[in-house]
C-alpha positions in Angstrom: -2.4 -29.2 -28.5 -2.0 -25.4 -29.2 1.2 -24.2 -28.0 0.9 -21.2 -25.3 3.4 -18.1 -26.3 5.5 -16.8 -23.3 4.4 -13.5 -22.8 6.9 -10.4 -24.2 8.4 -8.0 -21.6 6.5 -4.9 -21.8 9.5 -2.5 -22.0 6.9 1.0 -22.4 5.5 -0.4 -19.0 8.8 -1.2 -17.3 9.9 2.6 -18.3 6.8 4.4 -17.1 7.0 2.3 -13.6 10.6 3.8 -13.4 9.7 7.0 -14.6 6.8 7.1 -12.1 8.6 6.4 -9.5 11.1 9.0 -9.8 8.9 11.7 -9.9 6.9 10.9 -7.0 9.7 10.5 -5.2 10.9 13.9 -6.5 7.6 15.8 -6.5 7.1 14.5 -2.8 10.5 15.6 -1.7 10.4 19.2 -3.1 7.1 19.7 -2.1 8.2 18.3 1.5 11.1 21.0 1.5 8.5 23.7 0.0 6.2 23.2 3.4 9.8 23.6 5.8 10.8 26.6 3.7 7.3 27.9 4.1 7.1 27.5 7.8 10.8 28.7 8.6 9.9 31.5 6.5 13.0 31.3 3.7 10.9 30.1 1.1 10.6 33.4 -0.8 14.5 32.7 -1.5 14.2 29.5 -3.2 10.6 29.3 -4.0 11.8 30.1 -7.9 13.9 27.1 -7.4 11.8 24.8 -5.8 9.2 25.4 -8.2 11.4 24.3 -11.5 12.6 21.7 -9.7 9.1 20.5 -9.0 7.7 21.5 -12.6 10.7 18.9 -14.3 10.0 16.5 -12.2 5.7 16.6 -12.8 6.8 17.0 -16.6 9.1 13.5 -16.3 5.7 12.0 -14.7 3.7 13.2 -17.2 6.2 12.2 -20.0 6.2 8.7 -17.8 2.0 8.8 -18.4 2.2 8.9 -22.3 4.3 6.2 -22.2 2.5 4.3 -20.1 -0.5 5.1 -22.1 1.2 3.3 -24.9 2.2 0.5 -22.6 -1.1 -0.6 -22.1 -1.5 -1.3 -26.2 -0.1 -4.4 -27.5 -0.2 -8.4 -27.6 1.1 -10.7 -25.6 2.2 -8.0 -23.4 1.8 -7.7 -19.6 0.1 -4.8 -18.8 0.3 -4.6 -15.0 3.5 -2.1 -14.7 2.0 -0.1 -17.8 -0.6 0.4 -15.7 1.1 0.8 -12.3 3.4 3.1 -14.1 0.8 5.6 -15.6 -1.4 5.9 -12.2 2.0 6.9 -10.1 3.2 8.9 -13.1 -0.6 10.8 -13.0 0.0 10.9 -9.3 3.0 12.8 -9.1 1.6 15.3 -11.6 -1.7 16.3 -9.2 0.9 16.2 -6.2 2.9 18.5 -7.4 -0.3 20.8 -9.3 -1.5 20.3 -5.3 1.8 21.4 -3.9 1.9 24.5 -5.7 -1.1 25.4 -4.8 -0.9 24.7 -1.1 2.3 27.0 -0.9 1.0 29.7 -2.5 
C-alpha cells in the first residue's frame, strides 16, 4: 500500500490571502473616505493624500497577486488560499483603479 504524503503548507498562498486582505480592506476604506470628502466638499485638501494612500495600498494587492501567482505552482501544495489570495489581491487593485475614477 502506497503511502499518501501530508500535504505542504502553501506559505506563497497563506501570504497573498494576508496580503489581499489588507488591501481590500485599505482600498475600500480610503475610497469610502474619498466619497465623504467628495460630498462634504474637503476633498480637494486631501485628495493628494487619499490618493497615495490608496496607490500603496493597490500596489501591496498587486504585489499580493504575483505572489499568489506563484502560489498556485507547486506539488503537494494546497492551492485554495493561493487562489483566494490572488482574486481579493486583483480585487483591491480594480477597486481602487474604480475609485479613482469615480472621484474624479
Amino acid at each position: 500500500m502506497a503511502e499518501i504524503e501530508p500535504r505542504q503548507p502553501n506559505t506563497l498562498g497563506n501570504t497573498s490571502l494576508t496580503l489581499g486582505i489588507l488591501a481590500c480592506i485599505f482600498v475600500f476604506s480610503i475610497g469610502l473616505c474619498s466619497g465623504v470628502a467628495q460630498q462634504q466638499g474637503w476633498l480637494k485638501h486631501v485628495g493628494t493624500l487619499f490618493f497615495i494612500l490608496g496607490a500603496i495600498a493597490a500596489f501591496i494587492g498587486a504585489l499580493g497577486a504575483l505572489i499568489g501567482f506563484g502560489g498556485l505552482f507547486g506539488r503537494n501544495r494546497s492551492k485554495a488560499t493561493a487562489i483566494i489570495g490572488f482574486i481579493l489581491c486583483v480585487v483591491s487593485v480594480l477597486l481602487f483603479a474604480a475609485i479613482v475614477n469615480a472621484v474624479k
